[in-house]
N, C-alpha and C positions, 0 to 999 in steps of 0.2 A: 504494500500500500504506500500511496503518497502522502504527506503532509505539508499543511502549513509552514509546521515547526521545522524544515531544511532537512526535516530525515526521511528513511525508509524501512518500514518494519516490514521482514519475513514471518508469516505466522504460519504456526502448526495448526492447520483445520479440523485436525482430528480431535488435540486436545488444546485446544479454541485457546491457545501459548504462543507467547512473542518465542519466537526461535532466534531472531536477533536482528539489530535495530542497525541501518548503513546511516553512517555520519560522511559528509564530504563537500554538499553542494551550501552554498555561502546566502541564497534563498527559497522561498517555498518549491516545491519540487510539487509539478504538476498533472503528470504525469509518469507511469512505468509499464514495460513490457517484460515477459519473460521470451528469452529465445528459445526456441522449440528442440531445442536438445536438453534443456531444463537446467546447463550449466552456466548461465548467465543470465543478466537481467539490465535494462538499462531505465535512465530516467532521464525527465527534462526539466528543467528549472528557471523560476527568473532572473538567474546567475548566466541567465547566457549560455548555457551548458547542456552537454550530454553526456552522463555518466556512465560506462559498463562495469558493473559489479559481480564479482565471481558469487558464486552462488553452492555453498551455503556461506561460506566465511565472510561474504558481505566484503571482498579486498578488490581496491580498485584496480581494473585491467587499463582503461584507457578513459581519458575526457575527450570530448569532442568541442573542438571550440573554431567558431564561423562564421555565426551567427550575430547579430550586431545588438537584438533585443531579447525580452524574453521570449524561449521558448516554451511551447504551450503542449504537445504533441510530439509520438513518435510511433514509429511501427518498425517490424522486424519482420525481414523476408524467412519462409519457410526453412530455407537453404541456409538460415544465419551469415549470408555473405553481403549483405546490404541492410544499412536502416536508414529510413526517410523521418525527416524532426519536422514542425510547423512550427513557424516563430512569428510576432509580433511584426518582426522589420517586415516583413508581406512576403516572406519567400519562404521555398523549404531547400530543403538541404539534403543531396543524397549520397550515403557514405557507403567507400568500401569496409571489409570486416576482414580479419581482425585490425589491419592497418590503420584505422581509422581515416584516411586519406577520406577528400571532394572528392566526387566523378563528377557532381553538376549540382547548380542551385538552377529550381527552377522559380521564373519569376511572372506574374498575370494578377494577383490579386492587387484592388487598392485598398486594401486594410489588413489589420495584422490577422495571421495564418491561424487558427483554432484548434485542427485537426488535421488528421492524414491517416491513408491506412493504403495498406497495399494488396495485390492481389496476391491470389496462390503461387502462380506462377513469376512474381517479380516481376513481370513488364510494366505493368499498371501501377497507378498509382492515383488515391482520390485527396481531394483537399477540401478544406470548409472555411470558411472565414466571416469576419467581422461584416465585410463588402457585401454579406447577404449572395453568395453566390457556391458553388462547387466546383471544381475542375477535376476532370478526369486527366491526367497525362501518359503519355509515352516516353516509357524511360530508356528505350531503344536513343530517341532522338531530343528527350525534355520537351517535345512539342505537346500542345494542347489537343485532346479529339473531342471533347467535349465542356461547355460552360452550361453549369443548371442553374438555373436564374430564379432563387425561391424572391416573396414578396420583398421589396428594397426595404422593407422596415424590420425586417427577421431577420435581425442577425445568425447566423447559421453556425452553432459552436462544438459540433460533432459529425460522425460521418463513418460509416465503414462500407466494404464491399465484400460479397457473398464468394465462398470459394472458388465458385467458377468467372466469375468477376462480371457478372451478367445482370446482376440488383445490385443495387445501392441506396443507403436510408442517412437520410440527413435529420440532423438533431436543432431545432429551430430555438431561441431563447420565446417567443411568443407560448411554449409548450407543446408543442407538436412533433412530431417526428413524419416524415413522406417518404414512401417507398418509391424509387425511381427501378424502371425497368428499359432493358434492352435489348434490341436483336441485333447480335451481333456488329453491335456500337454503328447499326446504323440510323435506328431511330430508338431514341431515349421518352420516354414518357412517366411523367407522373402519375404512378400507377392508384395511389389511394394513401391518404391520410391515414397513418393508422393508431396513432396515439392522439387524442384530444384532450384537451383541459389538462395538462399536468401545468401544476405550476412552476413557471417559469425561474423560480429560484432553484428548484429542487434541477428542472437543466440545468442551469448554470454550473450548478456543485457536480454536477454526474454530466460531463460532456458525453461518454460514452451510451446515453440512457439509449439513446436510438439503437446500438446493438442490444442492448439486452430487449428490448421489447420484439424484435421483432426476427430474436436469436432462430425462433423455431421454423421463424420462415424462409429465411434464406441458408439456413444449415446445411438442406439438400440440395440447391439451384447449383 
């Protein structure tokens, strides 16, 4: 888990136990992924930062630093060889692994960056932002294949895509969460509202709500 407080607690699910607390980033920490080998995890902070942390011992492997504002988001490709961050300065950032090196920022939004998340396969990649819009990209080339244009007054501060990278659900601060749908990214459609009335505070605190709500439906897609 993330906190306010610049740290990050491992906990034991089973016996609902802090297993132990990562100390390192300098302010609140907004984000965190685990990599899908289960031996690291990383975080994003408004320290500017991207942290990867060995996993259980909590020891730092590598900072990532690029980024000019806070970062707000990140995601980790299946393959653990890339993670993409969303920051405030309006860009995201996409890294090689373990090196930490750029391969590209990618840059379209006019406000700062919310979220990101990437598909199964690594090519893709979605973003959410403050600018009330989404961006689907191509990470072959960083170009844009698609802008989702929710209302210019709903900020947009979440977002992920379905393992075949065919849906996508954006997380609205008005409370709402929209299922977007595609064939074969040639026509994108807003497929149905599927969360109404949540209060928009309770998005704010959970950028992620948009996947958990509507985890069961794109699980299989």
């Amino acid at each position: 888990s993330a906190s306010e407080d610049r740290t990050l607690i491992l906990w034991d699910l089973c016996g609902h136990t802090v297993k132990k607390v990562f100390k390192g980033h300098e302010w609140e920490v907004n984000a965190c992924k685990f990599f899908s080998n289960g031996k690291f995890a990383i975080s994003a902070s408004d320290d500017d930062t991207l942290i990867i942390w060995s996993i259980p011992d909590g020891n730092i492997v590598k900072v990532l630093r690029g980024h000019t504002s806070r970062v707000k988001g990140c995601a980790v490709s299946k393959d653990c060889t890339r993670v993409i961050s969303a920051s405030t300065d309006k860009t995201l950032i996409l890294w090689s692994i373990p090196d930490g090196k750029q391969i590209m920022t990618l840059q379209g939004h006019t406000k700062g960056v919310t979220d990101c998340a990437l598909s199964e396969d690594g090519k893709l990649a979605l973003s959410a932002s403050d600018d009330s819009k989404m961006i689907l990209w191509n990470l072959e080339d960083g170009e844009k294949i698609r802008v989702f244009y929710e209302d210019w007054r709903n900020r947009v501060i979440g977002c992920t895509l379905s393992r075949g990278g065919n849906l996508a659900v954006s997380a609205s601060r008005n409370g709402t969460s929209v299922l977007w749908m595609d064939k074969r990214f040639f026509y994108w459609k807003n497929l149905q509202v599927i969360k109404r009335n949540l209060p928009w505070e309770l998005n704010m605190l959970y950028p992620s709500i948009a996947e958990a709500a509507c985890e069961d439906v794109i699980s299989t897609k």
